[in-house]
C-alpha positions in Angstrom: 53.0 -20.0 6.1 50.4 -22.6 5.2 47.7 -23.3 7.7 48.5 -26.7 7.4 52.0 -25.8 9.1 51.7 -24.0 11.5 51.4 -25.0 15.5 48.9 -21.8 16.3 45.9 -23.8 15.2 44.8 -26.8 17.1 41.4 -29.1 16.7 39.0 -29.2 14.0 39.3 -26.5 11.7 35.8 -24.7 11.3 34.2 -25.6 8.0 33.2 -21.7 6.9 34.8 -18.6 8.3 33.4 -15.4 6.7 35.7 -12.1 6.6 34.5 -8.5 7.0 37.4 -6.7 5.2 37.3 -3.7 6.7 40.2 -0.8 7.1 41.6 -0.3 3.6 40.9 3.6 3.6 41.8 4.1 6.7 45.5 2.1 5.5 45.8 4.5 2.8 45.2 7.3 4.7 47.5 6.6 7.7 50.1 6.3 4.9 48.8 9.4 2.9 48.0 7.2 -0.2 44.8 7.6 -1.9 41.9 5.2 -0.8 42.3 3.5 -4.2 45.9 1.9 -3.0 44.4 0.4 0.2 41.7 -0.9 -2.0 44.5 -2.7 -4.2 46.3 -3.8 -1.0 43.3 -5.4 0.0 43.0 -7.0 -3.1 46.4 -8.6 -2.4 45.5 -9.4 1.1 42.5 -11.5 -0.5 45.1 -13.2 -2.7 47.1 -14.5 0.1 44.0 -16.1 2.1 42.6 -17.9 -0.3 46.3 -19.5 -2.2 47.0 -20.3 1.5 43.1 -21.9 2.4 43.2 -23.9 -1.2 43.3 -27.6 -0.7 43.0 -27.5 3.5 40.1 -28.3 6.0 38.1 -25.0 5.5 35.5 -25.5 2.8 33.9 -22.3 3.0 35.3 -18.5 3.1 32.7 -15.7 2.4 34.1 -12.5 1.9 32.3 -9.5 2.4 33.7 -7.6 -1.1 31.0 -4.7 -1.4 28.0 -3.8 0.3 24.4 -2.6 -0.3 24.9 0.7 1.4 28.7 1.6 0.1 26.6 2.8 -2.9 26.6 6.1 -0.7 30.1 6.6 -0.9 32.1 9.0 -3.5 31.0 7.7 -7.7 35.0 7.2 -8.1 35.6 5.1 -5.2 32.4 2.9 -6.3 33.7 2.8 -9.7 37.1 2.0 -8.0 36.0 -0.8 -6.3 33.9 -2.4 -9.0 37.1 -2.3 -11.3 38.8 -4.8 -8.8 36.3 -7.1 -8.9 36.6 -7.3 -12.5 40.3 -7.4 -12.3 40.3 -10.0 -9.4 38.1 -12.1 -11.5 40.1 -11.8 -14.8 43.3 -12.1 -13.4 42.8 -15.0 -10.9 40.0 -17.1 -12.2 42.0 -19.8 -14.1 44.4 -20.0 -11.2 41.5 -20.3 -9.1 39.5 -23.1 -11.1 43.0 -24.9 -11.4 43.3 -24.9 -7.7 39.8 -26.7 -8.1 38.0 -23.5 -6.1 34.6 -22.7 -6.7 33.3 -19.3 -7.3 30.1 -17.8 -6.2 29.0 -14.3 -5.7 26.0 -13.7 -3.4 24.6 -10.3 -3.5 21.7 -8.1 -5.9 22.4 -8.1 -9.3 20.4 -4.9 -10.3 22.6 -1.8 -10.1 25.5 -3.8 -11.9 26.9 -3.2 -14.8 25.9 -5.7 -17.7 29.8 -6.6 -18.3 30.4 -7.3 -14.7 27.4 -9.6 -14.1 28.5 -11.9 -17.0 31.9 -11.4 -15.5 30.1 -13.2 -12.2 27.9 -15.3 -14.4 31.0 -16.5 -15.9 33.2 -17.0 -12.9 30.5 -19.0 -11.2 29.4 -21.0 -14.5 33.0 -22.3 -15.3 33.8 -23.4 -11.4 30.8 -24.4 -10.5 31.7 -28.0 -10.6 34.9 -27.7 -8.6 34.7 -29.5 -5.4 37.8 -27.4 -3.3 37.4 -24.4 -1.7 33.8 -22.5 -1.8 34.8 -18.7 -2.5 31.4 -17.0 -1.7 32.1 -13.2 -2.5 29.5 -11.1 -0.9 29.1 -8.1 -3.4 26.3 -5.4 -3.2 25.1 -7.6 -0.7 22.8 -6.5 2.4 21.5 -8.8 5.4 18.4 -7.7 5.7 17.8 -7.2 1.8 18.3 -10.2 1.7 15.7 -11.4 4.4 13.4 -9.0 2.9 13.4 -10.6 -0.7 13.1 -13.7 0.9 10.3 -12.8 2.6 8.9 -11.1 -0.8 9.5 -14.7 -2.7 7.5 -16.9 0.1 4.7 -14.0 0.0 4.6 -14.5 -3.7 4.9 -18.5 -3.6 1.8 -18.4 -1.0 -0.1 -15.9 -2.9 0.0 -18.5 -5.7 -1.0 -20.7 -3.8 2.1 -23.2 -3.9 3.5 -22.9 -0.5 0.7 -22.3 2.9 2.3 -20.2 5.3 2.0 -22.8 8.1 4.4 -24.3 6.0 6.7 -21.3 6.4 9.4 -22.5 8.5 13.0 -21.4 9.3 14.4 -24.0 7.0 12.1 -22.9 4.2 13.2 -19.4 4.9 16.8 -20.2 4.7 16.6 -22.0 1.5 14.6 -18.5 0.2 18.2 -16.6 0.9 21.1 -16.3 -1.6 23.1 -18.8 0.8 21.0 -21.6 0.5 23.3 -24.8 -0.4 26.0 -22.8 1.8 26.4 -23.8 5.7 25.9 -20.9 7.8 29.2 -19.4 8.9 31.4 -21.1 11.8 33.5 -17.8 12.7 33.2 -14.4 11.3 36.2 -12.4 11.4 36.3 -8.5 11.2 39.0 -7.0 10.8 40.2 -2.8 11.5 39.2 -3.5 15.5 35.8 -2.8 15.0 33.2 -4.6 16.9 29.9 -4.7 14.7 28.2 -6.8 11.6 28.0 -4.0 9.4 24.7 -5.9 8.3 26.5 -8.9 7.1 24.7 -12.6 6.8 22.2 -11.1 9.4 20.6 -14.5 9.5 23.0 -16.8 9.1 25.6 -15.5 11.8 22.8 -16.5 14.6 24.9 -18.8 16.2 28.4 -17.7 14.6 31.6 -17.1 17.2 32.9 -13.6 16.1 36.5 -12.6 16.8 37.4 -8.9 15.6 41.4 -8.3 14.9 42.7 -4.9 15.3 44.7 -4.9 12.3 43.7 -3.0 9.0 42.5 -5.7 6.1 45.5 -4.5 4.0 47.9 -5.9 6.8 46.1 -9.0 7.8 48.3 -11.8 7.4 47.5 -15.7 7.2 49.3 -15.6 10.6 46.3 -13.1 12.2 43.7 -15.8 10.4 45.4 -18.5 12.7 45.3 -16.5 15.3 41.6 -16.3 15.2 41.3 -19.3 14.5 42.9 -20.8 17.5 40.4 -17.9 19.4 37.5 -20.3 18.0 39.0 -23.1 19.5 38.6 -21.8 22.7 34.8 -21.0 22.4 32.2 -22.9 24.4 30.1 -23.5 21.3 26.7 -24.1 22.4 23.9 -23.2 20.0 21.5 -22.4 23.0 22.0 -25.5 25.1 23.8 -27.0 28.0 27.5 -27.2 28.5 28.8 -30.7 27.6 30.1 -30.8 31.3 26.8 -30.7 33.1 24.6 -33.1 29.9 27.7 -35.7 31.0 26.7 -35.5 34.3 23.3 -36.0 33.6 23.9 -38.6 31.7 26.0 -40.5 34.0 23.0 -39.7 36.8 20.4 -41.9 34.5 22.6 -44.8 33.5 20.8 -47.5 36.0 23.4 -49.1 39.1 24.5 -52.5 38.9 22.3 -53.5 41.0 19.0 -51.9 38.6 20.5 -53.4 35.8 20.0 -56.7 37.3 
């Protein structure tokens, strides 16, 4: 089912929903499959998002592919889940910059191996003019790393004397982080049922509605993606102010009376 078909979501679509793809292991192992299948099934769960996001309102999807601290797990499963990348990217890339998508990968290079960052390099060179979808994949990627080297950037920057730190401002410090030319996410979707960031786009998810699905990433379906989506269209989105309700009110209190007017 498209998203363009279906009756679940109604009103504006949000222009970037981020994904926290968590569960596969605990797919595989419910099913008594090595971790590496539910890896592979999450790969394929990836596959059906984006062919069925291609071409529609949403501009953005981040996906959060690998992170900073899942260096800690078992060598094999790390080496596991660098090999999909790799095979994502050489498999679906010229479908992918057919379909007009563009490619980026936010995250630390260093740690990588020198074939998969020309991989990236690659991807993100050849699409980079393609004005469809924006796939951001988050990969060895940390919040507050990245904040950090931020921070370590505009230290250097005023320590050279080419930015005063009166000058620092939260604008300057977003343009610092690997998402700069990226809107900060709309919706940020988490799947497995848990109920946490997992220090994902720490910044950027400030004012960000968050709906967690209890459903393992290897089973999530376009069908749960609409359903949280619709859940988005029942938020109060306020970024910090009034409800609409009561600035109407207002408003209507300080137009002058007919008889003012005159």
């Amino acid at each position: 089912m498209n998203v363009s078909q279906t009756n679940v979501v109604a009103g504006k679509m949000p222009r970037h929903v981020a994904v926290i793809m968590d569960g596969n292991g605990r797919w595989a192992k419910e099913r008594k499959l090595p971790r590496k299948a539910g890896h592979q099934q999450g790969v394929e769960a990836v596959r059906e998002l984006v062919t069925n996001l291609e071409g529609k309102e949403i501009k953005y999807l981040t996906l959060y592919g690998f992170s900073a601290e899942n260096w800690s797990r078992p060598p094999s499963e790390v080496s596991d889940l660098m090999g999909l990348l790799r095979l994502y990217i050489r498999k679906d890339l010229d479908r992918l910059h057919k379909k007009n998508v563009c490619i980026r990968v936010i995250g630390e290079r260093k740690g990588l191996s020198a074939d998969l960052v020309k991989l990236i390099d690659d991807a993100e060179g050849k699409t980079c003019q393609n004005t469809g979808l924006n796939l951001i994949i988050a990969f060895n990627y940390g919040g507050r790393d990245e904040i950090t080297s931020a921070a370590i950037d505009l230290a250097k920057s005023v320590a050279e004397g080419t930015l005063n730190p009166e000058e620092i401002t939260q604008e300057t410090i977003a343009k610092a982080l690997y998402t700069k030319e990226i809107p900060d996410p709309d919706l940020i979707i988490r799947t497995s049922g848990e109920q946490r960031l997992s220090n994902f786009l720490t910044w950027q998810s400030a004012y960000s509605e968050l709906v967690f699905v209890n459903v393992y990433w290897p089973e999530f379906t376009i069908r749960h993606f609409e359903e949280a989506v619709a859940e988005f269209h029942r938020r109060d989105r306020r970024f910090g102010g009034r409800p609409d309700e009561v600035l109407s009110e207002d408003a209507e209190l300080m137009q002058p009376t007919a008889k003012q007017a005159t």
